[in-house]
C-alpha positions in Angstrom: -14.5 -95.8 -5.5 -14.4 -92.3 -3.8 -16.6 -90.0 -4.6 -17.1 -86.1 -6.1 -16.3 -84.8 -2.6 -13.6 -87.2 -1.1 -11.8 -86.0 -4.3 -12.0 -83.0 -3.7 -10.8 -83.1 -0.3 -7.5 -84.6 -1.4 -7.0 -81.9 -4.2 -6.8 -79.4 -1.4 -4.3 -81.2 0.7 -2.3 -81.9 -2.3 -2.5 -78.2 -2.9 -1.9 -77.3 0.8 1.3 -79.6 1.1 2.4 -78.0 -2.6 1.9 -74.8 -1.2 4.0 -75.4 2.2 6.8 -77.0 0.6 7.4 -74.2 -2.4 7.4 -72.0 0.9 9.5 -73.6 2.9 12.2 -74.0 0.0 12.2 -70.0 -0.8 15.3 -68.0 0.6 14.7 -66.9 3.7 16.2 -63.3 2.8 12.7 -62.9 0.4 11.1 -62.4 4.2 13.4 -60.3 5.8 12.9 -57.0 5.9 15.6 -54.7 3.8 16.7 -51.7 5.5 16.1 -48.7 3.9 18.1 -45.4 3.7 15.5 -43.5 6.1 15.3 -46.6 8.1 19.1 -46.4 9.3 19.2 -42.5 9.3 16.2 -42.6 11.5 17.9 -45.3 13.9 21.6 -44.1 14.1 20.6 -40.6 14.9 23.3 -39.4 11.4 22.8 -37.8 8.3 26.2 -39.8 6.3 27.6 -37.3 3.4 29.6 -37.8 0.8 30.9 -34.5 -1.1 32.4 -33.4 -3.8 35.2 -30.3 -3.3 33.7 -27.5 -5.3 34.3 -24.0 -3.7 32.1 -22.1 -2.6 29.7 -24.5 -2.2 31.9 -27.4 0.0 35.0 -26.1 0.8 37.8 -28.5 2.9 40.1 -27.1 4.7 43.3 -28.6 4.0 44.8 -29.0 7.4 42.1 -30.1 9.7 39.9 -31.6 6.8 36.8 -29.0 7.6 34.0 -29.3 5.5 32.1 -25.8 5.4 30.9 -23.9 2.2 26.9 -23.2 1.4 26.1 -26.8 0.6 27.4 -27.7 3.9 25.8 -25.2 5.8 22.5 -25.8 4.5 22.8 -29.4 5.4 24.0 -29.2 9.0 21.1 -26.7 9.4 18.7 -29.1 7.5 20.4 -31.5 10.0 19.6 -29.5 12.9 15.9 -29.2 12.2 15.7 -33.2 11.9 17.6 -33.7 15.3 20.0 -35.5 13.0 24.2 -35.5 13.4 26.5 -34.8 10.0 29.1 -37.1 9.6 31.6 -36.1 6.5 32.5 -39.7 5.2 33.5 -39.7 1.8 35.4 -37.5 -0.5 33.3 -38.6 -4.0 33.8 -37.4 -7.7 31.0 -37.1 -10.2 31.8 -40.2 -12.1 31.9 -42.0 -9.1 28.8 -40.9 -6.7 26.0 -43.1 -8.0 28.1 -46.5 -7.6 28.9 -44.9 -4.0 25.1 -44.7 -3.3 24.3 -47.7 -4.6 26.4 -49.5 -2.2 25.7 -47.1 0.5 29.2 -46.1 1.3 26.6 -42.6 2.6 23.3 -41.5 2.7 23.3 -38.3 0.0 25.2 -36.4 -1.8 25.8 -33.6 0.4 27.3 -31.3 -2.4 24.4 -29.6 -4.6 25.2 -30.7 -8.3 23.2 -30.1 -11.5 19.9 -32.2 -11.8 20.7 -33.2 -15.8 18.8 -36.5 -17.6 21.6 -38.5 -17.6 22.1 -38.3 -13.6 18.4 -38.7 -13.1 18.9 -42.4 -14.8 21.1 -43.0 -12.1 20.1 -40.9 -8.8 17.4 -39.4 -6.7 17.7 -35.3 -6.6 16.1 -33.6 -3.7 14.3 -30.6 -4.4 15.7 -28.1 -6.1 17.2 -25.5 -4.2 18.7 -23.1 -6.8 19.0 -22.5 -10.0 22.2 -22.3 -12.1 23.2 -21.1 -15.6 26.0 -22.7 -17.4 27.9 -20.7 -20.2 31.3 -21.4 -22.7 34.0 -19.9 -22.3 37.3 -19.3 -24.3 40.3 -17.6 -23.8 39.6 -13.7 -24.4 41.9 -13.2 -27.1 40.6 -16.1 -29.4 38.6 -14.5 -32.1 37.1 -17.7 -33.4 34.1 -17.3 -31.1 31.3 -14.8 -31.9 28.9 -14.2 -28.5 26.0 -16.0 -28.5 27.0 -18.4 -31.7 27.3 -22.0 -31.2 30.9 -21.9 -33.2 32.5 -24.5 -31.1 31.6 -28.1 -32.9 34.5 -28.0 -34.8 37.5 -31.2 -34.6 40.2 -27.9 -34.3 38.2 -27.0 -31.1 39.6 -28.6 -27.8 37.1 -29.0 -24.9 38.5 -29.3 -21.6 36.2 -31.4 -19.6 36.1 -33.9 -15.9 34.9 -37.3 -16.1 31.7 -37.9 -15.4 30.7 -34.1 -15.1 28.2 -31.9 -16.8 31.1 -30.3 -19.3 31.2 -33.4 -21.1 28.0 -33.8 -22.0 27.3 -30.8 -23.1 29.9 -31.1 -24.7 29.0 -34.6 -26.3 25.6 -33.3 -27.2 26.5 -29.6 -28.3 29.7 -29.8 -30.0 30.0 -33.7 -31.5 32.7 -33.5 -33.7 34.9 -31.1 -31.6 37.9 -33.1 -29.7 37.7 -33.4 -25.9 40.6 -33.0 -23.7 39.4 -34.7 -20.2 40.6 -34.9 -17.1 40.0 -37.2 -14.0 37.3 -37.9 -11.9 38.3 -35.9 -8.5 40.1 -33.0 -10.5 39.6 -29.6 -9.0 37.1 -28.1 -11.5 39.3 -24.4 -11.5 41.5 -27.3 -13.9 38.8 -26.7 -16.9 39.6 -23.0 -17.0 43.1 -23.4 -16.3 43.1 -25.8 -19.3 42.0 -22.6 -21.3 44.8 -20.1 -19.7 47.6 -22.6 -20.7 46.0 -23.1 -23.7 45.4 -27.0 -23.2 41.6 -26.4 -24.5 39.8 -23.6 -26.3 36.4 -23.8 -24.8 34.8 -24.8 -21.6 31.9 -24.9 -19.7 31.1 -23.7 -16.4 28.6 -21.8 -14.0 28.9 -18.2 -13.2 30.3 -18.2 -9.8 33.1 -20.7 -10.9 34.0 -18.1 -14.1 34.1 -15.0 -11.7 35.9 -16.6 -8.6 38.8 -17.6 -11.6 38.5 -14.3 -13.2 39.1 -12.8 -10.0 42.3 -15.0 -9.5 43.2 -14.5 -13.5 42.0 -11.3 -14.6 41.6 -10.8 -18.3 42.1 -14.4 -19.3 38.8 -15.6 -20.2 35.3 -14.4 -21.9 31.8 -15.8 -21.7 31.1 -16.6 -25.7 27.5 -17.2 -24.6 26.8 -13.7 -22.7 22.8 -13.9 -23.7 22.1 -17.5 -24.9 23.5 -19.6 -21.9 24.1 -23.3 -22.8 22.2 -24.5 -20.0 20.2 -23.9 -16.9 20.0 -26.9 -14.2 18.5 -27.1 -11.4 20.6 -28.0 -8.4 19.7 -29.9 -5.7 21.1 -32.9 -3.0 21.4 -36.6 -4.8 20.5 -39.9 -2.9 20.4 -43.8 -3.9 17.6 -44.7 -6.2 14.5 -45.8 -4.8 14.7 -43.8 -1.5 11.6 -41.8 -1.4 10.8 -41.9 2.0 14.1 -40.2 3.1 13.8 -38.1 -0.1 10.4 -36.9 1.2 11.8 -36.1 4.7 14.8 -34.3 3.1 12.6 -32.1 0.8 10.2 -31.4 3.7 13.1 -29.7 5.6 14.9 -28.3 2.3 11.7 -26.7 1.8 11.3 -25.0 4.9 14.9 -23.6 4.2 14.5 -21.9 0.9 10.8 -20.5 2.1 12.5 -18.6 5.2 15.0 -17.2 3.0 17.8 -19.7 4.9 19.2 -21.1 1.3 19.2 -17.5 -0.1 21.2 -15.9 2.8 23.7 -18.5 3.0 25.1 -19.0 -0.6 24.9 -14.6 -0.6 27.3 -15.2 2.0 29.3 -17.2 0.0 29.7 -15.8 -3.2 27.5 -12.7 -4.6 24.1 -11.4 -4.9 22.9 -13.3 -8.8 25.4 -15.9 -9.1 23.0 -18.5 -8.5 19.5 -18.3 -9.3 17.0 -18.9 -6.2 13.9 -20.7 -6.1 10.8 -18.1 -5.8 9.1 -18.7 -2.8 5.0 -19.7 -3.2 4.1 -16.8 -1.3 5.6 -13.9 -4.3 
């Protein structure tokens, strides 16, 4: 009869050869090493963008394809600094960017959008590196709409909105019961305050430099309703997949030491005009 200790020997082979086999029967992709977004950056020596066309901010130029604008000149500089090469590879939408991360069709978002919740549940921001204030707007001659008075959340009330872009929910969250008329993912966003000049919607929403670059264009069509109470303020800022906070830390150490030279500012005055963005204070004021 074997004793305390012969048994006890034998319970740790039985657990060593336990142990070995569950090993051996694992997928070997639970050891392999998964390649990370600053990982491939780092080795290919390219910074891959996907954008959304939103003048001023990425502008394409329609004959040689061209991407230039103040979101792409702060990222080739950003680029620059990291000794890192742009590549342009995908025209994106809003409804369609976080399923583009996800399977890493490019690296970021190379367009800065507005940091809401409902993006956050679905993509990385960078830094901010502005800030921007959202308003309505309706046609000029509608009297329905008293400044500064949330008079919108009505069914009569037509809301032109894109898929998947900050319009509609604020639209879903402000104005409930009032009826939406959407447009595709990918439509040129100058299409929401067009809706209101052909009188396809009453109200919209949309930042300040949009609203004076298509007043400029269409003088006297439309009026800020929310002059002194904007709707919203977001912070905007570069998206990436999910989980990426090594490149995200890289990416804000360089975004940082763009908006605290005064390299953010200078560019997007150069593309639109001194207020129409708010800018990030720097530590130092």
């Amino acid at each position: 009869m074997p004793n305390k200790y012969t048994a006890a020997v034998f319970l740790l082979i039985a657990c060593f050869v336990g142990y070995v086999v569950w090993g051996s029967s694992r997928s070997d992709t639970e050891f392999v090493h998964q390649e990370t977004t600053y990982d491939r950056v780092i080795k290919s020596g390219k910074l891959r963008c996907g954008y959304v066309v939103y003048p001023p901010s990425t502008i394409k130029d329609p004959n040689t394809g061209a991407i230039t604008g103040f979101s792409a000149d702060i990222i080739n500089k950003l680029a620059s600094d990291l000794g890192l090469k742009v590549e342009w590879t995908e025209e994106t939408g809003s409804a369609t960017t976080p399923e583009a991360l996800k399977s890493d069709r490019f690296d970021m978002l190379c367009t800065s959008i507005w940091t809401s919740s409902t993006r956050g549940k679905v993509e990385l921001f960078t830094m901010p590196i502005y800030y921007t204030i959202i308003n309505a707007y309706a046609r000029k001659e509608d009297g329905r709409f008293v400044d500064n008075e949330k008079s919108f959340d009505d069914p009569s009330v037509r809301i032109s909105t894109v898929d998947g872009d900050i319009a509609g929910t604020i639209a879903k969250e402000d104005a409930p019961h009032a009826t939406l008329y959407s447009l595709p993912d990918l439509t040129d966003f100058s299409e929401l305050l067009n809706a209101l000049k052909y009188n396809k919607a009453d109200i919209t929403f949309a930042e300040t430099m949009q609203a004076e670059r298509f007043d400029k264009n269409n003088p006297g069509v439309i009026r800020n309703i929310t002059p002194d109470k904007p709707v919203r303020v977001f912070a905007s800022a570069y998206a990436m997949k999910l989980g990426e906070d090594q490149f995200a830390s890289m990416i804000d150490n360089a975004l940082r030491n763009l908006v605290n030279s005064g390299f953010v500012e200078q560019t997007i005055n150069k593309y639109t005009f001194p207020g129409a963005q708010k800018m990030i204070a720097r530590p130092y004021q």
